[in-house]
PDB file with SEQRES, HELIX, SHEET and CRYST1 records, atoms N, CA, C and O in Angstrom:
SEQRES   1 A   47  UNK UNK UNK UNK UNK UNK UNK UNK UNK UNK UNK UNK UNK          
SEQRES   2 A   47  UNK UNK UNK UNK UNK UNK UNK UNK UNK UNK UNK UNK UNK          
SEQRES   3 A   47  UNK UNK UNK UNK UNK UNK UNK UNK UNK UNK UNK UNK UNK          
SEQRES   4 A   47  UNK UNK UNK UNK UNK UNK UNK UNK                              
HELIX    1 AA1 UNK A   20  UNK A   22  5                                   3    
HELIX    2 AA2 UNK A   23  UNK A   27  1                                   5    
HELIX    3 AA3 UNK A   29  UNK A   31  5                                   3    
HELIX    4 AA4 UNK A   32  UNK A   41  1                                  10    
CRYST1    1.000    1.000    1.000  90.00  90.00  90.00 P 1           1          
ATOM      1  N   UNK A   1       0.843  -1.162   0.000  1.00  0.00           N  
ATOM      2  CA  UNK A   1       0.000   0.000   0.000  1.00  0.00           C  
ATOM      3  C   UNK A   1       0.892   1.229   0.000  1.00  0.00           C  
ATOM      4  O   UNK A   1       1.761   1.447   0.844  1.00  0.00           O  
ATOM      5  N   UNK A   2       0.494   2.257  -1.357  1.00  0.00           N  
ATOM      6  CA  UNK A   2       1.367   3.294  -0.847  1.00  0.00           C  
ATOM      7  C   UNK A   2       0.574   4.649  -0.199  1.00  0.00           C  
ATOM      8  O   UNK A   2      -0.453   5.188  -0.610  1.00  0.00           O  
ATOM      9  N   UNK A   3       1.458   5.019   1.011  1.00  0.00           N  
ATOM     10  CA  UNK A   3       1.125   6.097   1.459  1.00  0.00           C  
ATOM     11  C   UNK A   3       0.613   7.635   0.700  1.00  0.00           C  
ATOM     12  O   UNK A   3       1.281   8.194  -0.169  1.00  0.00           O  
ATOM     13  N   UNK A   4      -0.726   8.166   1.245  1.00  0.00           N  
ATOM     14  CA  UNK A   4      -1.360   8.829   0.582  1.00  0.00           C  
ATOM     15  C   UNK A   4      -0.557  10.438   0.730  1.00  0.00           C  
ATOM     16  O   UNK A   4      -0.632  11.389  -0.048  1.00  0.00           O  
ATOM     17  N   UNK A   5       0.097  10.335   1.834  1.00  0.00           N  
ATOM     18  CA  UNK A   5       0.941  11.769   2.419  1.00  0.00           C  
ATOM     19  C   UNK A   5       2.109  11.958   1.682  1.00  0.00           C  
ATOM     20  O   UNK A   5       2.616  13.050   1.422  1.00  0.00           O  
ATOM     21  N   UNK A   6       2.698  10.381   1.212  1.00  0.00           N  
ATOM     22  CA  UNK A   6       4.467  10.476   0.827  1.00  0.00           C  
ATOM     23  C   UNK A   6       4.294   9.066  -0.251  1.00  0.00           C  
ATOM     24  O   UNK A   6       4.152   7.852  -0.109  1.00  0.00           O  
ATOM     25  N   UNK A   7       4.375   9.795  -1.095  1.00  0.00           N  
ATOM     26  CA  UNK A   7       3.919   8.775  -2.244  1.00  0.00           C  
ATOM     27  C   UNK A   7       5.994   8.071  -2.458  1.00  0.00           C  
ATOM     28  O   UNK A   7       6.299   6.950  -2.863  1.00  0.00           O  
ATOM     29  N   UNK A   8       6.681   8.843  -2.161  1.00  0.00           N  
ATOM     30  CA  UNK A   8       7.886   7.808  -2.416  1.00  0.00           C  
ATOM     31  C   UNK A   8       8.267   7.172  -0.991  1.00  0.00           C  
ATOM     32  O   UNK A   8       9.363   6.692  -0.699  1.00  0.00           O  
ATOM     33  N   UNK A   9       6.869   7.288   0.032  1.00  0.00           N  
ATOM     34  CA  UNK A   9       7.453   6.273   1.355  1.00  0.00           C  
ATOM     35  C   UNK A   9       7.884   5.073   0.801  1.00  0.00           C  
ATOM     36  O   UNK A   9       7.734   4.971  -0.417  1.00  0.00           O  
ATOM     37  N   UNK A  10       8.470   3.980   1.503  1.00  0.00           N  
ATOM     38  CA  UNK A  10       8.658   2.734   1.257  1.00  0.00           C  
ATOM     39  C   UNK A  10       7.311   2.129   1.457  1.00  0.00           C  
ATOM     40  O   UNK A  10       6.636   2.270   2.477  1.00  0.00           O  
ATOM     41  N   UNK A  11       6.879   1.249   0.103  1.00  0.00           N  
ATOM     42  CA  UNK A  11       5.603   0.010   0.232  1.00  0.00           C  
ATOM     43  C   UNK A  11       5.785  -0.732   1.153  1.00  0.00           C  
ATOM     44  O   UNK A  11       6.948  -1.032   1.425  1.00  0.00           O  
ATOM     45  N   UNK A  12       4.448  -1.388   2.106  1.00  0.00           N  
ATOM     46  CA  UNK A  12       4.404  -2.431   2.583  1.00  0.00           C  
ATOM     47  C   UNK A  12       3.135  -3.267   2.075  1.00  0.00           C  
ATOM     48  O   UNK A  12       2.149  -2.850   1.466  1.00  0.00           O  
ATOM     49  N   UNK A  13       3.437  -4.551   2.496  1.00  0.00           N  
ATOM     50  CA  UNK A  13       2.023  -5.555   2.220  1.00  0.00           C  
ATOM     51  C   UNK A  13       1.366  -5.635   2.804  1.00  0.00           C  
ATOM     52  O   UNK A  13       1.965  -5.633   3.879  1.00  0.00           O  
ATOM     53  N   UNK A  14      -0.199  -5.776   3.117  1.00  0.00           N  
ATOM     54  CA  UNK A  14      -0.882  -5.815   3.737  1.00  0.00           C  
ATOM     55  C   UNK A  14      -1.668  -7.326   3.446  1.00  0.00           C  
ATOM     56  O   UNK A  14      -2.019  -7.450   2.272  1.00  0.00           O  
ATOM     57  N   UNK A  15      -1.933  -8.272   4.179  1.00  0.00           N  
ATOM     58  CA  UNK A  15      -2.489  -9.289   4.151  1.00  0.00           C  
ATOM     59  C   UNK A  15      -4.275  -9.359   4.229  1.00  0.00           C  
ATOM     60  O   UNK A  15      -4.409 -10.041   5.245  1.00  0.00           O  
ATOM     61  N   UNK A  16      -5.478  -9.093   3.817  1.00  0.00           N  
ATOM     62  CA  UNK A  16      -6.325  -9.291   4.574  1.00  0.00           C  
ATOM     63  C   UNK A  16      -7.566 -10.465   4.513  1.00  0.00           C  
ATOM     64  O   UNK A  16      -8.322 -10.500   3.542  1.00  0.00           O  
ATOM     65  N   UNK A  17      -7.656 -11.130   5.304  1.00  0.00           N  
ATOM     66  CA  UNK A  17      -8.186 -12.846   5.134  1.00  0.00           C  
ATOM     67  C   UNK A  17      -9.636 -12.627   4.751  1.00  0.00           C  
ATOM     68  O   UNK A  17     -10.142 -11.561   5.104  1.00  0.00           O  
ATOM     69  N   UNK A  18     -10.375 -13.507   4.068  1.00  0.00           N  
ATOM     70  CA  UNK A  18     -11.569 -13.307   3.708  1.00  0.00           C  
ATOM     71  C   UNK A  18     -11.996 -14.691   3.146  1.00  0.00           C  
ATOM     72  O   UNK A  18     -11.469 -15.260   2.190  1.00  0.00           O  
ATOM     73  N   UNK A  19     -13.213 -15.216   4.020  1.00  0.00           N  
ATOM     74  CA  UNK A  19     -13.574 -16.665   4.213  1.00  0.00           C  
ATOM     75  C   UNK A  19     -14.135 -16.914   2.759  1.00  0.00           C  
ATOM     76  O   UNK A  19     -14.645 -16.018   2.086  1.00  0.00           O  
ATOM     77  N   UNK A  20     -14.019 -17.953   2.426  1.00  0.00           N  
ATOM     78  CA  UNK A  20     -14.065 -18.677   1.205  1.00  0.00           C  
ATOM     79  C   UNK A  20     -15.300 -18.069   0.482  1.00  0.00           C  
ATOM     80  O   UNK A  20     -15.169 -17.279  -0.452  1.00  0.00           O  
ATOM     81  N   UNK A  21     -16.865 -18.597   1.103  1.00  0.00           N  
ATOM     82  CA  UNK A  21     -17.968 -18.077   0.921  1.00  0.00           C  
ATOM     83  C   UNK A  21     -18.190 -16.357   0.790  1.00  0.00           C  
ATOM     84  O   UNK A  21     -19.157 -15.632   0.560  1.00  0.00           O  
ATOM     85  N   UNK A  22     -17.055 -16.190   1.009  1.00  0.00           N  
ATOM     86  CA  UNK A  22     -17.602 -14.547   1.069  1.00  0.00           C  
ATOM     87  C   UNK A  22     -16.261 -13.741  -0.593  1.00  0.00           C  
ATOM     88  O   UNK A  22     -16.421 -12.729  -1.276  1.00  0.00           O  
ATOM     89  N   UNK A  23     -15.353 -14.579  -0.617  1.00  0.00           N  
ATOM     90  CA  UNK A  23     -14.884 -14.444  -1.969  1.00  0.00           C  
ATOM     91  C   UNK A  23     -15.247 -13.676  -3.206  1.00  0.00           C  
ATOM     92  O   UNK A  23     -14.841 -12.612  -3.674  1.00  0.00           O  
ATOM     93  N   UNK A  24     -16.468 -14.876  -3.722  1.00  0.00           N  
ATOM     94  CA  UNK A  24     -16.918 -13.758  -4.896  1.00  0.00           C  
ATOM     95  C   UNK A  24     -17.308 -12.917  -4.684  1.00  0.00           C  
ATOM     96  O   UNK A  24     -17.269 -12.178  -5.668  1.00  0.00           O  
ATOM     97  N   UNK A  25     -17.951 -12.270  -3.467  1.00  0.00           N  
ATOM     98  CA  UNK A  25     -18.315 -10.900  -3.421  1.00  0.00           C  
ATOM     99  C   UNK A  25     -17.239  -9.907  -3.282  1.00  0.00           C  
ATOM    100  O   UNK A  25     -17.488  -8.738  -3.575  1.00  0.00           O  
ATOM    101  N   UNK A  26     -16.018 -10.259  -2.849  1.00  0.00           N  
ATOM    102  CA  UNK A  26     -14.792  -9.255  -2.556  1.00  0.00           C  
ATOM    103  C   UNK A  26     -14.441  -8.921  -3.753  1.00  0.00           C  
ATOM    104  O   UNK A  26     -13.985  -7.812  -4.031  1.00  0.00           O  
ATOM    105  N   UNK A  27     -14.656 -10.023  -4.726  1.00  0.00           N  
ATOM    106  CA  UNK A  27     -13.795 -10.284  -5.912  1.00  0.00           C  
ATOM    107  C   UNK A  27     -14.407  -9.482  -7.036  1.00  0.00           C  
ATOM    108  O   UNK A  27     -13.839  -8.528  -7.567  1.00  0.00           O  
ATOM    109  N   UNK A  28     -15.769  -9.994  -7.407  1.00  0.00           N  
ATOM    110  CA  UNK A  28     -17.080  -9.023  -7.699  1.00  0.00           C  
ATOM    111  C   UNK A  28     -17.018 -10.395  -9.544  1.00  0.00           C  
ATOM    112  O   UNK A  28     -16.091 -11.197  -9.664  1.00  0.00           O  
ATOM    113  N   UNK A  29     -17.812 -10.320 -10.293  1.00  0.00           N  
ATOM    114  CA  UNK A  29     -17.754 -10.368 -11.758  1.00  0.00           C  
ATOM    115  C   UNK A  29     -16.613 -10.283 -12.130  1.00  0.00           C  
ATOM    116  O   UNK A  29     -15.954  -9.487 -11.461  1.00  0.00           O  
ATOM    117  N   UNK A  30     -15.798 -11.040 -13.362  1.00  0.00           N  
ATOM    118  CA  UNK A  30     -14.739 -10.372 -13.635  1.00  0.00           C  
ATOM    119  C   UNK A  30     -13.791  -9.786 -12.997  1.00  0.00           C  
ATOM    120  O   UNK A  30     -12.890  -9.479 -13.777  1.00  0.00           O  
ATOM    121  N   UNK A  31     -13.586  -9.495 -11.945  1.00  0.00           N  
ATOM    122  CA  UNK A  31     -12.625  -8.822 -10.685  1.00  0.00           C  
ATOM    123  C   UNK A  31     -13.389  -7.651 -10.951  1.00  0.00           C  
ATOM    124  O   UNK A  31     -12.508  -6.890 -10.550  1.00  0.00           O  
ATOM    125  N   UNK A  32     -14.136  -7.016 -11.233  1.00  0.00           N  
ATOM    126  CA  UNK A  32     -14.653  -5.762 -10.921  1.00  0.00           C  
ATOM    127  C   UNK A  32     -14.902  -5.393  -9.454  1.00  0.00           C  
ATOM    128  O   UNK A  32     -14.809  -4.188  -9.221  1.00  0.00           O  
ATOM    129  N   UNK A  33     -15.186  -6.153  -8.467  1.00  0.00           N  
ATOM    130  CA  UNK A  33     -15.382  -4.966  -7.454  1.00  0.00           C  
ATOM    131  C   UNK A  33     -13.879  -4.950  -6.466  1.00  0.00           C  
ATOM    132  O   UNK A  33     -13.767  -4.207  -5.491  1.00  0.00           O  
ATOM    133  N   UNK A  34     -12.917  -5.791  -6.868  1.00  0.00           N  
ATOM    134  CA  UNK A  34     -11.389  -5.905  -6.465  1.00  0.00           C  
ATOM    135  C   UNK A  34     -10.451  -4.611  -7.112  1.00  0.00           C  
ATOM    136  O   UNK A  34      -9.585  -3.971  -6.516  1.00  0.00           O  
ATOM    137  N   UNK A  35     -10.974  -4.427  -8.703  1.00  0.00           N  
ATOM    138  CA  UNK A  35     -10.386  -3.438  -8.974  1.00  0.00           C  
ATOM    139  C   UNK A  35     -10.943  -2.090  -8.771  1.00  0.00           C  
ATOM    140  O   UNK A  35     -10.047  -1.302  -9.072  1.00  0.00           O  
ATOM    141  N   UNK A  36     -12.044  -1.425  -8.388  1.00  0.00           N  
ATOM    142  CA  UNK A  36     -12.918  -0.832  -7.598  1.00  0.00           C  
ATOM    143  C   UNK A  36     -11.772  -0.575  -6.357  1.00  0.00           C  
ATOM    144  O   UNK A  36     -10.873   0.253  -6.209  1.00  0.00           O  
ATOM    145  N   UNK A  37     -12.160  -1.457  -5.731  1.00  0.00           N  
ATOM    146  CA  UNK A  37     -11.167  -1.346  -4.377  1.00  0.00           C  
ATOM    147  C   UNK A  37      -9.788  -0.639  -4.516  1.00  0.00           C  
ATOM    148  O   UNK A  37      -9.225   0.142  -3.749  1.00  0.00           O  
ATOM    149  N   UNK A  38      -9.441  -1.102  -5.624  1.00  0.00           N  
ATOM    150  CA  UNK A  38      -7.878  -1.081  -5.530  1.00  0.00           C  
ATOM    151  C   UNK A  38      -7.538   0.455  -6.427  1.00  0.00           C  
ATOM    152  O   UNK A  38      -6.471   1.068  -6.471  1.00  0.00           O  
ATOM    153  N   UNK A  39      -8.728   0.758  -7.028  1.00  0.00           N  
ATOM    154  CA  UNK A  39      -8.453   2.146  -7.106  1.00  0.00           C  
ATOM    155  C   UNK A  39      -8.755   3.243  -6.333  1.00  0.00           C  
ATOM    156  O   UNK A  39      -8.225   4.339  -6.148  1.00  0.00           O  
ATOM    157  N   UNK A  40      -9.715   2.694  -5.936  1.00  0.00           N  
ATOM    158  CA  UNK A  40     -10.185   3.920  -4.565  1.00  0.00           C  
ATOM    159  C   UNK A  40      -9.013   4.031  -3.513  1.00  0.00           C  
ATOM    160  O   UNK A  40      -8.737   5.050  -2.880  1.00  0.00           O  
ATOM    161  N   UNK A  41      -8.236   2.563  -3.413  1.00  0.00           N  
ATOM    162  CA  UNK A  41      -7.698   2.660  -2.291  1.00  0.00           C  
ATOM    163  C   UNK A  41      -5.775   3.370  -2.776  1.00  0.00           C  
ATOM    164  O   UNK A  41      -4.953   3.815  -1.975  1.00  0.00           O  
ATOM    165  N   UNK A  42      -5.642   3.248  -4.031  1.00  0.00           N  
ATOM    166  CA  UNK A  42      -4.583   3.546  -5.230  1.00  0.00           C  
ATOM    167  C   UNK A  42      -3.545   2.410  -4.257  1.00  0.00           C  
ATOM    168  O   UNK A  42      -2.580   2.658  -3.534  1.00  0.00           O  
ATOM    169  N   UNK A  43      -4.207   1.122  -4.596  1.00  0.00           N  
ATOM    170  CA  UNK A  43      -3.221   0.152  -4.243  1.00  0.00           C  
ATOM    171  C   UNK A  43      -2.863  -0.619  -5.263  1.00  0.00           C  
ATOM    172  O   UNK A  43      -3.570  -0.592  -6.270  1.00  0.00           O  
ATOM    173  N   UNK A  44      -1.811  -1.383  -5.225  1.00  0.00           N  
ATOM    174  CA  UNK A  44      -2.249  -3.241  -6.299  1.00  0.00           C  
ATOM    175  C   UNK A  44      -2.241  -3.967  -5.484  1.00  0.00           C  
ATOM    176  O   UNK A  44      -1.517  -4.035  -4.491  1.00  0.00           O  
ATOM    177  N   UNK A  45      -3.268  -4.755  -5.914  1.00  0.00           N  
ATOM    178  CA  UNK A  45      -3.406  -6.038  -5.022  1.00  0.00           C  
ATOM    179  C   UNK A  45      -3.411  -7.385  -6.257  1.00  0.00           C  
ATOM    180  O   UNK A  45      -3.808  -7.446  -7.421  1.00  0.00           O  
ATOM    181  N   UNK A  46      -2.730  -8.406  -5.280  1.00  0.00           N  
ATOM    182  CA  UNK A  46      -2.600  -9.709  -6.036  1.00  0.00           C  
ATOM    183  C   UNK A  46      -4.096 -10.476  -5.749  1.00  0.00           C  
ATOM    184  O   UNK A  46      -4.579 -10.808  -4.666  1.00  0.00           O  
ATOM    185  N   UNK A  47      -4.560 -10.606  -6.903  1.00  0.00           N  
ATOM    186  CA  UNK A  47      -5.732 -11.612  -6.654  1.00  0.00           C  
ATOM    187  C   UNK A  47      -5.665 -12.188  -8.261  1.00  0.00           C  
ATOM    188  O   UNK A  47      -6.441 -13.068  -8.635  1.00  0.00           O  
TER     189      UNK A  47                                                      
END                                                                             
C-alpha cells in the first residue's frame, strides 16, 4: 500500500483474510469490485 501523504514512502504488504464463501463478493464479476477497491484505495493487489 502506498502512502497517501508520501507517495515515495517505502511500500508495505498488507495481508487481509476473507472466508471462502464470502470471496466472490470481494472479488465481484470479472474482478470488478477488487479493482474498484484497488483504485479507490490507489493500491495493487494480487488476486
Amino acid at each position: 500500500m502506498r502512502s497517501p501523504v508520501n507517495k515515495d514512502a517505502q511500500e508495505e504488504s498488507v495481508t487481509i483474510a476473507v472466508a471462502d464463501e464470502h470471496m466472490g463478493a470481494v472479488i465481484g464479476r470479472g474482478g470488478r469490485i477488487i479493482n474498484e477497491i484497488s483504485k479507490a484505495l490507489d493500491i495493487l493487489a494480487d488476486h
